[in-house]
C-alpha positions in Angstrom: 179.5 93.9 8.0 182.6 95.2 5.8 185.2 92.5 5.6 187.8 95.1 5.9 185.9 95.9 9.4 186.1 92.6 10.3 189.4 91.8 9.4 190.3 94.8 11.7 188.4 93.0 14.7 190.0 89.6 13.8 193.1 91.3 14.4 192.5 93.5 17.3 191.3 90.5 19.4 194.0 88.4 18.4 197.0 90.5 18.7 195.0 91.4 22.6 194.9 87.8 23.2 198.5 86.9 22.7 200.3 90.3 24.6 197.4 89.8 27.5 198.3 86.3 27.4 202.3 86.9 27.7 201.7 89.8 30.1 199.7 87.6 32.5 202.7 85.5 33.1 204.6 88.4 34.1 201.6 89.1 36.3 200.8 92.5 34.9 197.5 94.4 34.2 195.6 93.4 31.3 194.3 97.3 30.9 198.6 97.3 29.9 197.8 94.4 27.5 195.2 96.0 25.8 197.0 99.3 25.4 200.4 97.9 24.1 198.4 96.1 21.3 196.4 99.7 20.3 200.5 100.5 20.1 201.4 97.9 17.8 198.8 97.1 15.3 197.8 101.2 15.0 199.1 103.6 12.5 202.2 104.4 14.2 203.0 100.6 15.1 202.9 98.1 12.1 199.6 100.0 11.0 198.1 97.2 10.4 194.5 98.4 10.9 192.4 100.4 8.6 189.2 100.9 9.9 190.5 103.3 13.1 187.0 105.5 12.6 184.7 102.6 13.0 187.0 101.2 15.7 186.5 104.3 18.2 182.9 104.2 17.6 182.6 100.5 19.1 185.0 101.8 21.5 182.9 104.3 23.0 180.4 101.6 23.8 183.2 100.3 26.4 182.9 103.5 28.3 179.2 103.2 28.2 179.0 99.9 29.4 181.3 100.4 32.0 179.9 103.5 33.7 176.5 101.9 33.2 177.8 99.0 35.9 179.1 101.2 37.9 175.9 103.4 38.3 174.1 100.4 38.9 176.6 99.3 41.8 175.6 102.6 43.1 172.7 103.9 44.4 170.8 107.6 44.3 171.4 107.0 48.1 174.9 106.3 47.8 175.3 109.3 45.7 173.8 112.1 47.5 176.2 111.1 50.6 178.9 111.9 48.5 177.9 115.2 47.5 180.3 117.1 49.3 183.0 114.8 47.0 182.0 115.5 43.9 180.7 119.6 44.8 183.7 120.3 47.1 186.1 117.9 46.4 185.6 117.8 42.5 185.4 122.3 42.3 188.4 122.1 44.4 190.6 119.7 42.0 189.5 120.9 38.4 189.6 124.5 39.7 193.2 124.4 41.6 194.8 122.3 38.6 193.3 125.0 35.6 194.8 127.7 37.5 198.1 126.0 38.0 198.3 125.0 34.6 197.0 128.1 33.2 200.2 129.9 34.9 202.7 128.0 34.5 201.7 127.6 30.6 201.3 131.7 30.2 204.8 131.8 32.1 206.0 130.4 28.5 204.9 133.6 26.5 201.4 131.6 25.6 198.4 133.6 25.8 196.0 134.0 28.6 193.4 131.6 26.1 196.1 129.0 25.2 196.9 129.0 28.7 193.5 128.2 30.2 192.5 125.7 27.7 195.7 123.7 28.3 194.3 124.1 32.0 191.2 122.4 30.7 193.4 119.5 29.2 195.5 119.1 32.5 192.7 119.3 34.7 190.6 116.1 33.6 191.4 112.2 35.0 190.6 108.9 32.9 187.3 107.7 33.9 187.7 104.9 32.0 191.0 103.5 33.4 190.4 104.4 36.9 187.3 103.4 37.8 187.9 99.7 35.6 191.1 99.1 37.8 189.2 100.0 40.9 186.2 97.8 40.0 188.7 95.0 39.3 190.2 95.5 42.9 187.1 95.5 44.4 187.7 99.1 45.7 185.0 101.1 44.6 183.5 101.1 47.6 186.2 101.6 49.5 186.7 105.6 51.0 189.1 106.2 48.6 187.2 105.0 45.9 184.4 106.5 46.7 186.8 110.2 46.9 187.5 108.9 43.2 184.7 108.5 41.5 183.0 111.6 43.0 185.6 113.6 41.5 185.4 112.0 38.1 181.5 112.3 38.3 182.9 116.3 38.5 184.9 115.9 36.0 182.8 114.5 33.5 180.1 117.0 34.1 182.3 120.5 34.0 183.7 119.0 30.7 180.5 120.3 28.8 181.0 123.8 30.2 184.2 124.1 28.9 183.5 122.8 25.8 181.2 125.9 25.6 183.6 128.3 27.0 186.2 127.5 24.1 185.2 129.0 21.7 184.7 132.4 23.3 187.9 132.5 24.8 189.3 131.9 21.4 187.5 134.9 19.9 184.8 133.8 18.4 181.3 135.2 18.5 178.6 133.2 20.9 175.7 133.4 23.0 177.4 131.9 25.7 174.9 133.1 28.1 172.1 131.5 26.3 173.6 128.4 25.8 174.6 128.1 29.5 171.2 128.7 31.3 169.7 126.0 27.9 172.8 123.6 29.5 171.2 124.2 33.1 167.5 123.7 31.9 168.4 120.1 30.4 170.6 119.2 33.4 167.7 119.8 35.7 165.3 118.1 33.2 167.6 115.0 33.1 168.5 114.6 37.3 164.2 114.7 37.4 163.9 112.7 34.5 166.5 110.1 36.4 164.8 110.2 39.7 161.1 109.6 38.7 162.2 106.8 36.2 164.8 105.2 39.2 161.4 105.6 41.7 158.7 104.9 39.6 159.0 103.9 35.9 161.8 101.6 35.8 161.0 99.2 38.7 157.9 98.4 37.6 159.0 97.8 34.1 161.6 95.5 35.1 158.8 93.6 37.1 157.2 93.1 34.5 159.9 91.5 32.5 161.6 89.6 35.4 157.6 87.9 35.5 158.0 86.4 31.7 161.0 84.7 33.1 162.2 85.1 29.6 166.3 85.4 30.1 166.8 87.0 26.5 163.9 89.8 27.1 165.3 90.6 30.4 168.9 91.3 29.0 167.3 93.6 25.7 165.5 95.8 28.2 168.5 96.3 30.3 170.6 97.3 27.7 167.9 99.5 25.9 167.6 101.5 29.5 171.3 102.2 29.2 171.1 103.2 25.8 168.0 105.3 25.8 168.9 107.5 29.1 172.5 107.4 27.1 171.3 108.9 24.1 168.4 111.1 25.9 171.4 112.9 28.1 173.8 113.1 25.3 170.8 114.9 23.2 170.7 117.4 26.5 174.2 118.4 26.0 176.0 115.9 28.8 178.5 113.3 28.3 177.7 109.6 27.1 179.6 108.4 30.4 177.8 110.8 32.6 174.4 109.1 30.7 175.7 105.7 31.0 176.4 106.3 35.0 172.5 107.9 35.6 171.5 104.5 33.9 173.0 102.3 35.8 171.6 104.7 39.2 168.3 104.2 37.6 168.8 100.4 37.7 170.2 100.6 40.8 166.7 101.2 42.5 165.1 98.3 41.7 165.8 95.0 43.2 167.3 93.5 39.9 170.3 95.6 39.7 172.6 92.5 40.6 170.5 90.5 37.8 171.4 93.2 35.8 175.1 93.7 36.5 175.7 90.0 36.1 173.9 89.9 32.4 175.9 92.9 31.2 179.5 92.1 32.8 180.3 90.1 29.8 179.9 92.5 27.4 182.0 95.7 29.2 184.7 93.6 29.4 184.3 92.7 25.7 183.8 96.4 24.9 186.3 98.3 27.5 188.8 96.3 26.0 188.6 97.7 22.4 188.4 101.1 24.1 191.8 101.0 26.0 193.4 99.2 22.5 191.7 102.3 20.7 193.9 105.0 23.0 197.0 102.7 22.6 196.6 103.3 19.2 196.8 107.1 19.5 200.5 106.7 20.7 202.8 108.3 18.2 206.3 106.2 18.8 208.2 108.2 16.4 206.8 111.7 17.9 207.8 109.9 21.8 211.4 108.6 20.9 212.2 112.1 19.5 211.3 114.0 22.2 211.7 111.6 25.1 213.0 113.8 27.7 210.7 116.4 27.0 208.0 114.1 27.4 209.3 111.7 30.4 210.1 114.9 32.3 206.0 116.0 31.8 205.2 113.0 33.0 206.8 113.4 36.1 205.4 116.7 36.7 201.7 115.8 35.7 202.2 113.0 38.3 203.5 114.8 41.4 201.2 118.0 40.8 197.7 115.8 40.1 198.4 113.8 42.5 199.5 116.7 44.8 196.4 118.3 44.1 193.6 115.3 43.9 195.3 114.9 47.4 194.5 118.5 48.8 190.8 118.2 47.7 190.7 115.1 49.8 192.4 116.3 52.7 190.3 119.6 52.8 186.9 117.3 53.2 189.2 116.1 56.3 189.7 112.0 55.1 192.4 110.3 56.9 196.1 110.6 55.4 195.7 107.1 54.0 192.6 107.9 52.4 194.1 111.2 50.9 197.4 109.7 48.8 195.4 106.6 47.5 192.9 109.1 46.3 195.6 111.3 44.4 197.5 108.7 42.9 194.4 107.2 41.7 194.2 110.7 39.8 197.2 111.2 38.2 196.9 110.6 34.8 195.3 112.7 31.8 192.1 110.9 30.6 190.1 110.1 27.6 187.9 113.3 27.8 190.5 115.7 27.2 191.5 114.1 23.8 187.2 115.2 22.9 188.2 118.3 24.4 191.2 118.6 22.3 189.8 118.5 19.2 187.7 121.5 19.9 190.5 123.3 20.8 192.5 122.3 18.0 189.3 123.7 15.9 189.2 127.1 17.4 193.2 127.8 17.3 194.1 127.3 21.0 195.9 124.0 20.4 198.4 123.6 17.8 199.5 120.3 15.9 202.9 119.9 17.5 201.2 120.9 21.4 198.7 118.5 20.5 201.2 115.5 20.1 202.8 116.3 23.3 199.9 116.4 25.2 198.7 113.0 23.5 202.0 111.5 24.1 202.1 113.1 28.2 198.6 111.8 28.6 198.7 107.7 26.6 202.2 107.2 29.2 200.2 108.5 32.3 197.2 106.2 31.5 200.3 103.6 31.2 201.6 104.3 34.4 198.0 104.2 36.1 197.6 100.5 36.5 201.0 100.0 38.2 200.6 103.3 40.5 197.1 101.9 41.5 198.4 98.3 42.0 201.2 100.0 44.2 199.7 102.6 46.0 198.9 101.1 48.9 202.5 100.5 49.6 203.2 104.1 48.1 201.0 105.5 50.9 202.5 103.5 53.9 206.1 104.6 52.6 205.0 107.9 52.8 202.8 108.3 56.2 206.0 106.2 57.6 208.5 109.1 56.8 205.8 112.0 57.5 203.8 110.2 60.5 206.3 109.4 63.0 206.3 112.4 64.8 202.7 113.3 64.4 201.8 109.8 65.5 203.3 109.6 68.6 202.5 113.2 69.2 198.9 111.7 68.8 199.3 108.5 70.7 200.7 111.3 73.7 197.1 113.4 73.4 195.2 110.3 73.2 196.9 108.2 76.0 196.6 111.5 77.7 192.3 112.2 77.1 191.6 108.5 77.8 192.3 108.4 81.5 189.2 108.2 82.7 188.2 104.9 80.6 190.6 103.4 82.6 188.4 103.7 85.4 185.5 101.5 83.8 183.7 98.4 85.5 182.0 95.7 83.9 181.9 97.2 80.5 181.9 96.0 77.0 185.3 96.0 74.8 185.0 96.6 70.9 187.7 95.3 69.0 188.3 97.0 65.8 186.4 99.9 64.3 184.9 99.1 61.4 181.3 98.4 60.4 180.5 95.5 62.5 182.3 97.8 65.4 180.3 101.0 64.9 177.0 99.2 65.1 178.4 97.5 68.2 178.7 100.5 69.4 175.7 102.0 68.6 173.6 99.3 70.2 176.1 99.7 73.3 174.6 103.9 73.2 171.1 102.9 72.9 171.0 100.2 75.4 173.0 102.6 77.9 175.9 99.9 78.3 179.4 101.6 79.0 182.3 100.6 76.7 185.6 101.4 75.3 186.7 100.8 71.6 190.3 99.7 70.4 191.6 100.0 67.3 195.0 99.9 65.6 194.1 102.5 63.6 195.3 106.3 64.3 193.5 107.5 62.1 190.4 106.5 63.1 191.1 106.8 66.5 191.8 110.4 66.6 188.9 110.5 64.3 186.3 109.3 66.6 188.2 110.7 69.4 187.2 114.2 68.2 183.5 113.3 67.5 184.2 112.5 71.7 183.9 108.6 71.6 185.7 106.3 74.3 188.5 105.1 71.8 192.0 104.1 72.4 194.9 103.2 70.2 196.4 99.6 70.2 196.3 95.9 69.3 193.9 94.0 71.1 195.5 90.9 69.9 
């Protein structure tokens, strides 16, 4: 290693360790840590690190890592239910938030290209950032985590489209046709290349490692698997996250995916942190200070309308309110894929230099925010359904109170407190075994939910 290069990582990790330190007290986010010190120790800070080009390449294994745990906490299983997400849900999101953009931008006198592309920019979340927050919250698996990261899992696979479509809509001669149905022959190649390795290949592999009870071997196979599919997808055309995340599904199917998880933990969190110091870095103070109001009042609008819009998809695939705002403010921000995609546009003349360090400077302060909005959300949301729900809910409590008559008239039947999983498979056995019962739950929105879907379910507190 190049001592320069390793000076650079002495001082990356020790500058992380004292602002993550300090920041802990306060009881913030160390994602905030790490991107504060990218702030102060790169070139617009005290530009105290030279090797920025080598830095970015480690930090791309971050991503990789990360998505590759994620994929692996998933299942093909898992997946396919959330289809309608990431088809429906994702479409609806990129393709309402390009043609926002794209109008309001042309609206300034920029042309119908410029205007799209920045569409492209404005349309894309952080992967990165939102999924490691959620992981770290343990909500992944909740509904609105789930919402999330089938929208990102859009996201990250319309990014190689649009890289393609750039450079025709600036002009420039291509075979976008050709290059297009190649893009749709690999894709295909890769999702069968995934599901016979994730059915056949890999679990009998990984059998045959786990048997040498050999701790070391065990750990160099996983990490080749996440590197291989990595690099075999990126080769097809597809993101490195979008590789990373098929990994981890492949994983996923065996019965070692916990093993797995637990061996590579240590490592994303070694490497996500030198990716979120990496887009602190990008932060141009000088650039922000100047045009702070400029900036600050972007923010704001990125904000309400991503969120506004991330929101809409959700609702549209009918989730409860609840489920709907977490879901937007989880996708707020402007993520690390549009600073790829806006270098290609920078390339082919639809991005200038001074457009370019607004839109770095819009998208660094929304990553930022993300952590706090996340962390606050849930009280964001109850704010919110408390000034809008009223009146709806007690013009729901009136229909239910109103269709659930009848249950009053029950004998010698079984009560289910509470709706959740342990209450649906009550209930279930209760329908198989032909027992009457009524369910209560606090919830309304599950309650008018599964009143719909015609189940015995009233509204209140059993307690």
């Amino acid at each position: 290693m190049h001592l320069p290069l390793l000076q650079d990582i002495i001082i990356l990790f020790g500058f992380s360790v004292v602002v993550v330190f300090i920041l802990h007290r306060f009881k913030i986010p160390s994602i905030l840590g790490f991107l504060i010190t990218g702030v102060l120790i790169g070139p617009f800070g005290f530009g105290l690190i030279g090797a920025i080009d080598e830095i970015e390449i480690i930090s791309e294994i971050g991503v990789i890592l990360l998505l590759f745990v994620i994929g692996m906490e998933l299942s093909l299983k898992q997946l396919i239910t959330m289809r309608k997400t990431v088809l429906i849900g994702g479409f609806i999101q990129v393709g309402v938030s390009v043609l926002l953009a794209s109008i309001i931008y042309h609206y300034l006198n920029f042309s119908w290209a410029e205007s799209v592309f920045v569409g492209f920019l404005f349309s894309l979340s952080s992967t990165a950032i939102v999924l490691k927050i959620l992981q770290d919250r343990n909500e992944i698996s909740e509904p609105h985590g789930r919402n999330a990261l089938g929208i990102l899992i859009f996201q990250d696979i319309i990014v190689v489209p649009m890289m393609l479509v750039t450079p025709i809509m600036a002009g420039h001669d291509s075979d976008i046709g050709g290059e297009v149905l190649t893009l749709l022959v690999k894709s295909v190649l890769v999702l069968v290349f995934t599901y016979v390795s994730a059915r056949y290949i890999v679990p009998r592999l990984l059998l045959l490692v786990v048997r040498t009870k050999n701790k070391e071997l065990f750990l160099l196979t996983t990490i080749s698997l996440c590197f291989t599919v990595t690099f075999i997808t990126a080769e097809a055309g597809l993101s490195l996250a979008l590789g990373a995340f098929l990994a981890g599904l492949i994983i996923s199917e065996s019965e070692y995916s916990h093993q797995a998880t637990g061996t590579i933990i240590p490592f994303k969190v070694l490497f996500t942190s030198i990716f979120f110091i990496s887009i602190g870095m990008m932060l141009d103070l000088g650039f922000f200070w100047n045009h702070a109001v400029i900036i600050l009042t972007l923010v704001l609008f990125v904000f309400i309308t991503k969120a506004l819009i991330a929101s809409i998809a959700v609702a549209v695939l009918k989730y409860p309110p609840r489920t709907v705002i977490l879901t937007g403010l989880a996708l707020f921000q402007i993520g690390e894929f549009s600073f790829i995609l806006s270098k290609v546009g920078i390339k082919n003349g639809l991005l200038s230099p001074e457009t370019n360090q607004y839109f770095l400077s819009v998208s660094i302060i929304t990553m930022f925010l993300t952590p706090f909005v996340i962390q606050y959300a849930d009280k964001i949301a109850s704010l919110l359904l408390h000034f809008y729900g009223d009146k709806k809910r007690e013009k729901a409590l009136a229909e239910i109170n109103t269709d659930t008559k009848d249950m009053h008239e029950l004998n010698n039947h079984l009560i289910v407190v509470g709706y959740g999983v342990n209450g649906v498979n009550l209930a279930n056995v209760a329908d198989h075994a032909e027992i009457p019962y009524i369910i209560i739950d606090c919830n309304i929105d599950i309650v008018r939910r599964e009143k719909q879907k015609g189940k015995p379910i009233i509204f209140g507190d059993a307690a």
